[in-house]
N, C-alpha and C positions, 0 to 999 in steps of 0.2 A: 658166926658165919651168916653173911646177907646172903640169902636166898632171893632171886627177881623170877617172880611169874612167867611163863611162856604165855606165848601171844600168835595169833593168826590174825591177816586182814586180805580183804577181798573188796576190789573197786568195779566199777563198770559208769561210764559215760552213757547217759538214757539222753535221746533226743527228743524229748517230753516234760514238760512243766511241770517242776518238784510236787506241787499239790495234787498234780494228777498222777503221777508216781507214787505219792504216799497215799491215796488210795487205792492203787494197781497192789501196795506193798500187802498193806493190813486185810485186803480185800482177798487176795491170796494164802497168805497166812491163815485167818480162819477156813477159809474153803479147803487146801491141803489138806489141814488137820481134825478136820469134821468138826468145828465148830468150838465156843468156849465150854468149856466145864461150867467154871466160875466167872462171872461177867465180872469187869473192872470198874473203877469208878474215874473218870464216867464209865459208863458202858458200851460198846463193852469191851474196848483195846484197854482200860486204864491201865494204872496200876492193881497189882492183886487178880489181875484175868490172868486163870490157868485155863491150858490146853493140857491135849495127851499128845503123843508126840510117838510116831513112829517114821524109824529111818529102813529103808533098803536093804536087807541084810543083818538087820539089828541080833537077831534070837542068834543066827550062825557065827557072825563076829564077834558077839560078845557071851553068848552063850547063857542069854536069859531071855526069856519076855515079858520079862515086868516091867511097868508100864514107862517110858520117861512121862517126865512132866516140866512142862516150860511156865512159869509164873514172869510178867512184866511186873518189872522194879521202876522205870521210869516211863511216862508216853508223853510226846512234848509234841502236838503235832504242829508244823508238816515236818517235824527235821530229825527228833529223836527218836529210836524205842530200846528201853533197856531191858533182857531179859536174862534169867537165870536156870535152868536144866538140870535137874535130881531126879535120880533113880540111879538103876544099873551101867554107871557112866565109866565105872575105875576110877575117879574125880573126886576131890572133895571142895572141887572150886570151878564154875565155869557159869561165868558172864559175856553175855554178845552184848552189842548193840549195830543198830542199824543206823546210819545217820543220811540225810540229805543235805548236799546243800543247792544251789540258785546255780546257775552258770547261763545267764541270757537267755532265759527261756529256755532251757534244757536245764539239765539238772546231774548233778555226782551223787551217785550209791555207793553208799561204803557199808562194810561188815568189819568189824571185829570184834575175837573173841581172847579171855585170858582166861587160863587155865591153872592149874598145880604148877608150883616151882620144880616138881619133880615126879609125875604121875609115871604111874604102875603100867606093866606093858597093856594090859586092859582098857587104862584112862589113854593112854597112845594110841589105840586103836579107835578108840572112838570119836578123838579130836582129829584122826583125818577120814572117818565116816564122816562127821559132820562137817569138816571145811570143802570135801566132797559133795556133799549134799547140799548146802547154801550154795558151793558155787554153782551147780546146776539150779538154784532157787530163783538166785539171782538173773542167769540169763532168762529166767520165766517173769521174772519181773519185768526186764528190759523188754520184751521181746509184749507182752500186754500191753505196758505204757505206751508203745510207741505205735502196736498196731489200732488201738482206741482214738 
């Protein structure tokens, strides 16, 4: 039996040059989330930078509070970041990435995330807390970049 991963993606048109967007993104990112744990290399978006990660509702929806943790697997800047999210997720798989690309001086935000071929009502709950919560991220990105 082929089992194919489920997938979310989320877009947004910024009327702000990709570079200044990918520092509106990463710049955000650390501020939201109080800062890195573990700096990356480079530092401190690399690879291997953990954050601790809390979402809106986290303890009550899913019924813990221990801690998530987001670790970046790839950082290409201005265009990639790839990360990955462990803790109390119901998940035994979940990878985002954030990408940009150029569009004449403005620029395209993307998100996507892949998940379990078959997650638990727990892992359900939490991959639309979380595409919930990026899509409110996103429009804080948009809405930085463009007023900078």
């Amino acid at each position: 039996m082929n089992r194919k991963h489920q997938s979310r993606s989320l877009e947004r048109h910024v009327n702000a040059p990709r570079e200044h967007t990918w520092n509106a993104l990463n710049n955000l990112i650390e501020k939201l989330t109080g800062g890195y744990v573990i700096e990356g290399d480079p530092p401190p978006h690399g690879p291997g930078a953990v954050l601790h990660l809390s979402l809106p509702d986290q303890q009550e929806l899913l019924g813990s509070d221990e801690q998530l943790v987001e670790t970046v697997l790839s950082f290409e800047p201005p265009w990639r970041r790839a990360y990955s999210v462990t803790g109390p997720t119901g998940l035994d798989l979940y990878h985002a990435t954030f990408v940009l690309r150029d569009d004449r001086g403005e620029c395209h935000l993307s998100w996507g995330v892949v998940v379990d071929p078959e997650p638990t009502p727990e892992g359900e709950a939490f991959l639309e807390l979380a595409v919930a919560t990026i899509d409110r991220f996103l429009d804080h990105v948009v809405a930085v970049s463009e007023s900078d």
